[in-house]
Every structure is written in structure tokens, then in C-alpha cells.
FIDOSE-620426 format. One record per residue (C-alpha): z, x, y; residue in three letters. Coordinates in steps of 0.25 Angstrom, whole numbers, padded with zeros to 4 digits, always signed. Example, Ala and Ser with C-alpha at 12.3 -4.5 7.8 and 13.67 -1.06 7.14 Angstrom:
+0031+0049-0018ALA +0029+0055-0004SER 
# end
This chain:
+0017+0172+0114UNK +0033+0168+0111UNK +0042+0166+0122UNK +0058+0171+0122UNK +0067+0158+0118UNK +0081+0162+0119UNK +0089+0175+0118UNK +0088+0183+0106UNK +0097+0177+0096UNK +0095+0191+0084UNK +0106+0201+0085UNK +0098+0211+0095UNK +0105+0210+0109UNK +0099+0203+0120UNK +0093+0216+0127UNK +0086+0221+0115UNK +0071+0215+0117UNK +0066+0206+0106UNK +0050+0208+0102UNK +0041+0210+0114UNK +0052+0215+0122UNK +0058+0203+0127UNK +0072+0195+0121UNK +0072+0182+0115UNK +0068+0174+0104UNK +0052+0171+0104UNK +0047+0158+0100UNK +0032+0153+0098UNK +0025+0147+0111UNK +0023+0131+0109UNK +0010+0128+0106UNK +0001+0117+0108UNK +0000+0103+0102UNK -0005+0091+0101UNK +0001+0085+0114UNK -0008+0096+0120UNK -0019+0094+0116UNK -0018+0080+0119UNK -0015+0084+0134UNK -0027+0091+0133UNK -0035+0079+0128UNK -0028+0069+0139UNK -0031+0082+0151UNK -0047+0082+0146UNK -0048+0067+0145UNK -0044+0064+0159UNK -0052+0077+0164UNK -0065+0068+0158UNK -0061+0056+0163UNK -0058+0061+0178UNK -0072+0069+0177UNK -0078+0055+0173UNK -0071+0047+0183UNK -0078+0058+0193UNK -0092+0056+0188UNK -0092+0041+0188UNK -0088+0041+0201UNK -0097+0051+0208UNK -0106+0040+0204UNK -0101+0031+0214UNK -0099+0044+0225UNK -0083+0042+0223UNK -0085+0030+0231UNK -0071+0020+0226UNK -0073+0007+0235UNK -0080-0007+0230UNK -0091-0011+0237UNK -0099-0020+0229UNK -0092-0035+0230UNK -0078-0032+0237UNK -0077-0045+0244UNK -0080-0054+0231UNK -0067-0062+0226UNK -0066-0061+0211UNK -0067-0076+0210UNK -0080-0075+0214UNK -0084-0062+0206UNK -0077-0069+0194UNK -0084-0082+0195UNK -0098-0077+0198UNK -0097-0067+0184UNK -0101-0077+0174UNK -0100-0067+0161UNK -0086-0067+0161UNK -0082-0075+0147UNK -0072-0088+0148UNK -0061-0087+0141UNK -0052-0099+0139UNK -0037-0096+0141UNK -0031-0093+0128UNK -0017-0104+0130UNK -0019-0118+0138UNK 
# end
């Protein structure tokens, strides 16, 4: 539905009601657009991702703390992983 903008700008006086009964000059309702549409996207994408974050971690009964090898300096983790390729640094 249009919405009044201003005051009538015709000849008729500012009392006399324009169509629908009220004064004013009526323009057109903005409509949608792209930008909207890609709200929408962005709002349904992190509804997914936050139902997704909630079934991976009912798997682990919301539990957040590290159990498994707390205490373990990364030297020694990194010393006992022998899959890690060597790589020789690129300048001497």
C-alpha cells in the first residue's frame, strides 16, 4: 500500500483529503532486492551451521575439556609423529 510523502503539492487546499481520504502525495512501497535475498541466504546458512555445531557436539554430551594427553609437551608429540614430511627451508 502507498504511504503519504509530503504535503499535497496540486492546487486543492491542504484540508481537502486526497484519494483514500487522507492528504499527501502517495509513492510506492520499497521493495525487495538482491541485498535481501542475500540476508536471507547468510540468516539460513548460519541457522545450518549452528544446528550442525549442536549435533556434532551432543556426540561428545557437550563435554569441552581435553582429556586425552594434556600433560604431553609438543616436542615430544611432535618428535614421536614420524608422518610429518621434511621440508628443507627455502633460503640458507
Amino acid at each position: 500500500m502507498s504511504r503519504p510523502r509530503s504535503a499535497p503539492t496540486s492546487g486543492r487546499s491542504s484540508t481537502a483529503p486526497a484519494r483514500g481520504g487522507r492528504p499527501g502525495v502517495y509513492v510506492s512501497a520499497p521493495k525487495s532486492d538482491i541485498f535481501v535475498v542475500l540476508l536471507a541466504v547468510s540468516l539460513g546458512a548460519m541457522v545450518v551451521g549452528s544446528l550442525l555445531f549442536v549435533l556434532i557436539m551432543s556426540r561428545y554430551d557437550f563435554k569441552t575439556k581435553v582429556s586425552a594427553n594434556s600433560n604431553v609437551p609438543v616436542r615430544t608429540v611432535l618428535a614421536l609423529n614420524t608422518t610429518l614430511p621434511v621440508v628443507a627451508p627455502a633460503f640458507s
